[in-house]
C-alpha positions as CSV (number, residue, x, y, z in Angstrom):
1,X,63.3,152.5,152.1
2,X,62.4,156.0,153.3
3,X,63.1,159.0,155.9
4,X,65.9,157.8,158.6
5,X,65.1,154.2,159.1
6,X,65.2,151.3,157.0
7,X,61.9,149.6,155.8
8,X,63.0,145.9,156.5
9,X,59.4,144.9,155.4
10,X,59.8,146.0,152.0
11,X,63.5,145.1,152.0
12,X,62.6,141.6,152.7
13,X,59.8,141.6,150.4
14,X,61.8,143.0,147.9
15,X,64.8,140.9,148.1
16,X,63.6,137.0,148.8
17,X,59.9,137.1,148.0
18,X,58.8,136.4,151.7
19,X,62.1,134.0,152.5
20,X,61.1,133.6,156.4
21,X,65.0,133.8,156.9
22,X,65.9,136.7,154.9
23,X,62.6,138.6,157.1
24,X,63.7,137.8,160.6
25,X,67.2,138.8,159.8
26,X,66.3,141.9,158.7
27,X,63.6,142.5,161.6
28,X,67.1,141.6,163.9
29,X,68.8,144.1,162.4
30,X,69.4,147.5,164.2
31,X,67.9,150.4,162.1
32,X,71.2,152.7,160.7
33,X,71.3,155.9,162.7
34,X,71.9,158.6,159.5
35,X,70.3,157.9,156.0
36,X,74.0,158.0,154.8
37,X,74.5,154.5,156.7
38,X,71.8,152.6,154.3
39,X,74.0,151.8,151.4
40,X,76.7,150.1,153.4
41,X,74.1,148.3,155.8
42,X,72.3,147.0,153.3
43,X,74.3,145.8,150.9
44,X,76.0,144.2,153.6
45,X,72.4,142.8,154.6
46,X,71.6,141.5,151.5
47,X,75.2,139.5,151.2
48,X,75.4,137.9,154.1
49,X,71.9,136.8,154.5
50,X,71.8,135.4,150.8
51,X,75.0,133.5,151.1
52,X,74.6,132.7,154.6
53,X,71.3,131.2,154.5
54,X,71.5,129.7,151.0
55,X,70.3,126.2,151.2
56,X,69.1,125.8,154.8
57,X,65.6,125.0,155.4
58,X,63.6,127.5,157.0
59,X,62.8,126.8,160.9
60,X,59.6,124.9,161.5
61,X,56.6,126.7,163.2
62,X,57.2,127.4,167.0
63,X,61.0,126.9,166.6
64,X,62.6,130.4,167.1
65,X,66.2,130.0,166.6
66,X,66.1,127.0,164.4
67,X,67.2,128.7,161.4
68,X,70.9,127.9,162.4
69,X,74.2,129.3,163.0
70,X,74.2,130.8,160.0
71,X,72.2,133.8,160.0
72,X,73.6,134.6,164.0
73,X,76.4,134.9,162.4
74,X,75.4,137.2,160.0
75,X,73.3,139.2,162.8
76,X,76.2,139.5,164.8
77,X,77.8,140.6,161.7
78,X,75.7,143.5,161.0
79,X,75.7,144.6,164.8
80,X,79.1,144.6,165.9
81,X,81.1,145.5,162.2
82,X,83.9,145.6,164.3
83,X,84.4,141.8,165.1
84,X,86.2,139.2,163.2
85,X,85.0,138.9,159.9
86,X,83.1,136.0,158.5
87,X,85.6,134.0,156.4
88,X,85.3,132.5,153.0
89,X,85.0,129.0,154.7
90,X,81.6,130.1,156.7
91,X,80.2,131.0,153.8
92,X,81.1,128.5,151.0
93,X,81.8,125.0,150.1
94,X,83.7,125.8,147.1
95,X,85.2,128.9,145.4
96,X,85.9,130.1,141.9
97,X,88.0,133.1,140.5
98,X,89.1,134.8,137.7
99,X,91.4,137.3,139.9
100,X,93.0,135.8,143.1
101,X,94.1,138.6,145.4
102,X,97.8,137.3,146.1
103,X,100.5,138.9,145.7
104,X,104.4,138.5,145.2
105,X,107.0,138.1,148.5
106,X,109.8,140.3,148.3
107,X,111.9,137.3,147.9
108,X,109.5,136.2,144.7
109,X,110.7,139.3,143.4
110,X,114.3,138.0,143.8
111,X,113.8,134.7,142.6
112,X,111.1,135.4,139.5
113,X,110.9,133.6,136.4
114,X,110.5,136.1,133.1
115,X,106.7,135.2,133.5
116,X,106.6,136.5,137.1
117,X,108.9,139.4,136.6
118,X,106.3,140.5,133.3
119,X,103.3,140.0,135.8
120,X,105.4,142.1,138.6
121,X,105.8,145.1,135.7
122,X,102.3,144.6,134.8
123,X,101.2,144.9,138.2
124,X,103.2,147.6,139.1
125,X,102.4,149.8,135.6
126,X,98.6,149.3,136.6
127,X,99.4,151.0,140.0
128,X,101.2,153.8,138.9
129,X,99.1,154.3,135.9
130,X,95.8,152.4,135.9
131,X,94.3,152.5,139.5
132,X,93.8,155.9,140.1
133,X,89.6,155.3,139.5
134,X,90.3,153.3,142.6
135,X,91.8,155.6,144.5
136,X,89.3,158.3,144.0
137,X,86.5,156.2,145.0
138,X,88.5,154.2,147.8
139,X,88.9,158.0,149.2
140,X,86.5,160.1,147.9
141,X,83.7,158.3,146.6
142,X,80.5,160.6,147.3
143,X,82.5,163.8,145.4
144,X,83.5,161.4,142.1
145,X,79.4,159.8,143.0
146,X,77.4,163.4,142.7
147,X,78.9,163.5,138.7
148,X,78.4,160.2,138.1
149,X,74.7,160.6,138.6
150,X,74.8,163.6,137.0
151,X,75.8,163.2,133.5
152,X,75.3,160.3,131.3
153,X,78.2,161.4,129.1
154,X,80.4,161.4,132.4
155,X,79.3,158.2,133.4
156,X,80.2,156.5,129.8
157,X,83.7,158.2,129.7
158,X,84.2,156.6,133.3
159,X,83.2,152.8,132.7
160,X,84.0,153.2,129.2
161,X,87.7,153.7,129.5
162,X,87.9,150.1,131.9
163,X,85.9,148.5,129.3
164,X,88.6,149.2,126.7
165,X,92.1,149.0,129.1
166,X,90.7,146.1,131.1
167,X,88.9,144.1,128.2
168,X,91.3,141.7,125.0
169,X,90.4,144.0,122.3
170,X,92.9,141.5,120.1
171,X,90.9,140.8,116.8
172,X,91.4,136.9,117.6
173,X,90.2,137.7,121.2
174,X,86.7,139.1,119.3
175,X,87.5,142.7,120.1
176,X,86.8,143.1,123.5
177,X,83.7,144.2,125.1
178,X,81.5,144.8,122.7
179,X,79.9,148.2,122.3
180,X,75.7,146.8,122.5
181,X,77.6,145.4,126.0
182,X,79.2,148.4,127.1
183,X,75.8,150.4,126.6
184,X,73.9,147.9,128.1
185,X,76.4,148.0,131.2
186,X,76.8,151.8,131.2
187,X,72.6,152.3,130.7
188,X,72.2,150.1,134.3
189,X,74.0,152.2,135.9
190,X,72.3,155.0,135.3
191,X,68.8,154.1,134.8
192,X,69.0,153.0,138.2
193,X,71.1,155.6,139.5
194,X,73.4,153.5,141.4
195,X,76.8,155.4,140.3
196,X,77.3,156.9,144.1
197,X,77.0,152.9,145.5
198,X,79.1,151.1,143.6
199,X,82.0,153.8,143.5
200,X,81.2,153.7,147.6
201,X,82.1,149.7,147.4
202,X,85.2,150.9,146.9
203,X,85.6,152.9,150.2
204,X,84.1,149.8,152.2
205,X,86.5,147.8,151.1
206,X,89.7,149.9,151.1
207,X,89.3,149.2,154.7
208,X,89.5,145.7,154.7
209,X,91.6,144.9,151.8
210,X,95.0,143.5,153.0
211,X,97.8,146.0,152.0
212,X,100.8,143.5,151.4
213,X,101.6,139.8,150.6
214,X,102.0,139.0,154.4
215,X,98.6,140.6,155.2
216,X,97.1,138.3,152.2
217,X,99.0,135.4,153.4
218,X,97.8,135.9,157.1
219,X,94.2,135.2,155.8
220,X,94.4,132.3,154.3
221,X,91.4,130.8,152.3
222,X,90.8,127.3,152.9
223,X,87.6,126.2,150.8
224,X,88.4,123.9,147.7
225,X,89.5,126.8,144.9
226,X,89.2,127.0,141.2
227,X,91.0,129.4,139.1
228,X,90.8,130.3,135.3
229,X,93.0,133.1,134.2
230,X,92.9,135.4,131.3
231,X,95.7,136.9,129.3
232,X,94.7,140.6,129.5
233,X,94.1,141.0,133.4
234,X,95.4,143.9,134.9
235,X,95.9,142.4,137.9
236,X,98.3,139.2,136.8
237,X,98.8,136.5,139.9
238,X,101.7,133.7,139.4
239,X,100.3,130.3,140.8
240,X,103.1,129.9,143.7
241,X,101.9,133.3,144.9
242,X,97.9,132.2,144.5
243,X,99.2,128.5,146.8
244,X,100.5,130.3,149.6
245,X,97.0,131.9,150.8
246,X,94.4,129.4,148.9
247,X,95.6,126.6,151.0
248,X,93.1,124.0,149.0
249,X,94.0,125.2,144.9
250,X,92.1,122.6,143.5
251,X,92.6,124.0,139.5
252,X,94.5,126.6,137.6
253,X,93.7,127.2,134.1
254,X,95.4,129.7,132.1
255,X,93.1,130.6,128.8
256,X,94.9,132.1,125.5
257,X,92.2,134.9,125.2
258,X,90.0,137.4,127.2
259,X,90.4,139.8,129.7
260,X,89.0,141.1,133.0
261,X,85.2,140.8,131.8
262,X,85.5,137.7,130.8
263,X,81.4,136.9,131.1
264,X,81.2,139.9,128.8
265,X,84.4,138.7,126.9
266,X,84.5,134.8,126.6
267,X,81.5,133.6,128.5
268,X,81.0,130.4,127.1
269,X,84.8,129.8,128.5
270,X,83.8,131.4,132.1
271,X,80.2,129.2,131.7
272,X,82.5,125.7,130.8
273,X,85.1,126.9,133.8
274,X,82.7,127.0,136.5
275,X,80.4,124.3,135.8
276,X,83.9,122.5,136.2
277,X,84.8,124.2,138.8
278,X,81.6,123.1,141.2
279,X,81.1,120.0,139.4
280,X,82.7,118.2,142.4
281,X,81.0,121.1,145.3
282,X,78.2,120.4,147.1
């Protein structure tokens, strides 16, 4: 990509190896006005063409349209960011998670057991105390972005501090992230520069993230759903909350160790949960 429109030749090439549909999505696609409008376009692009168009054959020769209504849909996506959103369910046949987004009711607040009211504190203490890298890139992304390209040291002290509070550093948990991990991590980032896009993730979604239980509850997720918890989560979810919005809970598995990394943590146990999890999703 170069100057103020996007090079969806190269994207395509770069991104699906010459996928037919991944190209004539792109091609669809309206070039972004500013340069500033490529990240969000893009990664939007890639997303919702990869998921959308997973496993459908590409259209036979003379057959324009035959591709399906799934990358329309993601057309229509990129072209109008203002209409309804594409739903879990026109994406997937199955879903797994290590976080469910759902939260407590005011009356689960009333009515919670000591496990729920510990999640509730846990919740709450990450808010007041925890969150504000969230903030600051939910708000002002491109100021916190300019240092995190900047300075290597800056950008270690930054993921560095998540992979400690986020991570089980117990001894019988194996310590946490390790630190060949955390460099490894850390050294992506910056050898490809991308500290500016993924703080800006954050702004794109603080937009569409549902602020309370009723707004989770009013968007309900319907696809079959799998969830294996880990002990040091920041984020704790109680399973009566997690039933209300994931309408089809198929599993719930609670694990003794890890934390919110666990493919850096445990990932034989996050390997093991999701072969389980799809075992059954085609």
């Amino acid at each position: 990509m170069s100057g103020e429109r996007i090079d969806y030749e190269r994207m395509a090439a770069a991104v699906a190896s010459g996928d037919p549909l991944v190209e004539h999505t792109m091609r669809s696609l309206g070039a972004a006005g500013e340069v500033d409008d490529l990240y969000a376009e893009s990664a939007a692009t890639f997303l919702a063409v990869h998921v959308l168009t997973c496993g459908v054959r590409p259209p036979k020769a003379g057959r324009s349209g035959a591709a399906g209504p799934w990358v329309h849909k993601a057309v229509a996506m990129m072209r109008d960011p203002l209409g309804g959103p594409l739903t879990v369910a026109d994406m997937a046949a199955g879903l797994h998670l290590t976080m469910p987004v759902a939260s407590p009711l005011p009356r689960d607040r009333e009515t919670a057991t000591p496990a729920e009211a510990r999640m509730i504190e846990r919740r709450e203490l990450h808010l007041a105390d925890g969150y504000g890298f969230g903030i600051q890139m939910g708000t002002r992304p491109q100021t916190l972005g300019y240092a995190l390209v900047d300075s290597p040291a800056g950008l270690a002290a930054w993921l560095g501090e998540k992979f400690a509070a986020y991570a089980d550093t117990r001894a019988e948990a194996g310590g946490g992230v390790s630190l060949d991990r955390q460099a490894e991590g850390i050294a992506l980032y910056w050898l490809t520069g991308t500290g500016v896009s993924s703080a800006r993730w954050y702004w794109e979604a603080l937009r569409w993230t549902p602020r309370s239980a009723e707004e989770e509850n009013a968007l309900p997720v319907t696809v079959p759903t799998a969830c294996t918890l880990f002990p040091a989560e920041p984020w704790p979810t109680a399973r009566r909350w997690a039933e209300r919005r994931y309408t089809d809970l198929r599993s719930w598995h609670e694990m003794e160790i890890g934390g919110h990394f666990p493919g850096l943590e445990q990932p034989q146990t996050l390997v093991r949960e999701l072969r389980d999890a799809f075992r059954g999703v085609r």
